[in-house]
C-alpha positions as CSV (number, residue, x, y, z in Angstrom):
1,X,29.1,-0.9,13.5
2,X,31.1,-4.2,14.5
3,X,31.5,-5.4,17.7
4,X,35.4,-3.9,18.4
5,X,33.9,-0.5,17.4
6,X,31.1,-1.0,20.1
7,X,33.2,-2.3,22.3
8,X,35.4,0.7,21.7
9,X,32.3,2.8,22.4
10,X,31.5,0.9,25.7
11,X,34.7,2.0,27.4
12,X,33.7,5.1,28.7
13,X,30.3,4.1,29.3
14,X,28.8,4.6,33.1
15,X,27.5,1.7,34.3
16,X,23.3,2.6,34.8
17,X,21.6,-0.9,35.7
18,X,22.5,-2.7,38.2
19,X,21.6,-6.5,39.0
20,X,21.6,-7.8,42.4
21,X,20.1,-10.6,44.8
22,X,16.7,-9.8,43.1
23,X,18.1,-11.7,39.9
24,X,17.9,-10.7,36.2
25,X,14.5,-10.3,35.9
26,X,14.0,-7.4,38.3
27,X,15.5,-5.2,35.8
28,X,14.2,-6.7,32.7
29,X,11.6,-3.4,32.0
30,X,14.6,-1.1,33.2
31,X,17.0,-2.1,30.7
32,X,14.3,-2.5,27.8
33,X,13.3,1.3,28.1
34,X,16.9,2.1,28.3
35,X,17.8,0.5,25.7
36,X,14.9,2.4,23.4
37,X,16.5,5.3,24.3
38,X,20.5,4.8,23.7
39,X,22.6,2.1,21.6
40,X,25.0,0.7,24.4
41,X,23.7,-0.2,28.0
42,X,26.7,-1.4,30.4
43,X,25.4,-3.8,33.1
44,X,27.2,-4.8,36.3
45,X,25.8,-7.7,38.3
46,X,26.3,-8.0,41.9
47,X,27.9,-10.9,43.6
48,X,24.7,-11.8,45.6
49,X,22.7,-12.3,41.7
50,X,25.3,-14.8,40.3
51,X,23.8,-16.8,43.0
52,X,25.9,-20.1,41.4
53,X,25.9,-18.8,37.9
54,X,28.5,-16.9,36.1
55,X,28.2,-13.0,34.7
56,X,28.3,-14.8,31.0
57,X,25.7,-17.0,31.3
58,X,23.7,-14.1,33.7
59,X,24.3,-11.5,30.6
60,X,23.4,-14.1,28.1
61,X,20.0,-14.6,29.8
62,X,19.3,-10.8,29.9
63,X,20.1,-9.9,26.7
64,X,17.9,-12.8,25.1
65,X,14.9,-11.7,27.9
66,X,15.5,-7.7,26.2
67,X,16.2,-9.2,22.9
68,X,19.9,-7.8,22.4
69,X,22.9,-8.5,21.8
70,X,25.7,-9.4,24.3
71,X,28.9,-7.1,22.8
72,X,30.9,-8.4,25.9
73,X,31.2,-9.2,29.0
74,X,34.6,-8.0,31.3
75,X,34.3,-9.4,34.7
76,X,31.3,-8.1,37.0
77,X,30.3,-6.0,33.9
78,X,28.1,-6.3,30.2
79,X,27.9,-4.8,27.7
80,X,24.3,-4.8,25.7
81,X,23.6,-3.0,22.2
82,X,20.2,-3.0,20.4
């Protein structure tokens, strides 16, 4: 599947982990068992996690943490495939 398909895919997706003040590593385990169980995981972090840094680098850092890869990111919002 290439990544315009995915992101194709994504669209619709509900977003179903969010990331706040707690930072990415709060929902490291979260994501990794969802992840198990469905291709595409959309991610939207909070204002109060970016805490300086932006949602590309934040997404960047979660999917290497979940070892995944970062389909895209569209303002507050990722998009992670495994």
């Amino acid at each position: 599947m290439t990544d315009h398909d995915l992101r194709k895919e994504a669209h619709d997706l509900d977003v179903t982990v969010w990331v706040g003040k707690k930072g990415v590593g709060a929902v490291v385990d979260e994501l990794d068992d969802q992840l198990k169980e469905r291709d595409l995981v959309k991610v939207k972090f909070h204002r109060s996690a970016q805490a300086g840094a932006d949602v590309d680098e934040l997404a960047a850092d979660l999917s290497d943490r979940v070892s995944a890869d970062l389909v895209e990111t569209r303002g507050h919002t990722a998009v992670l495939h495994r």
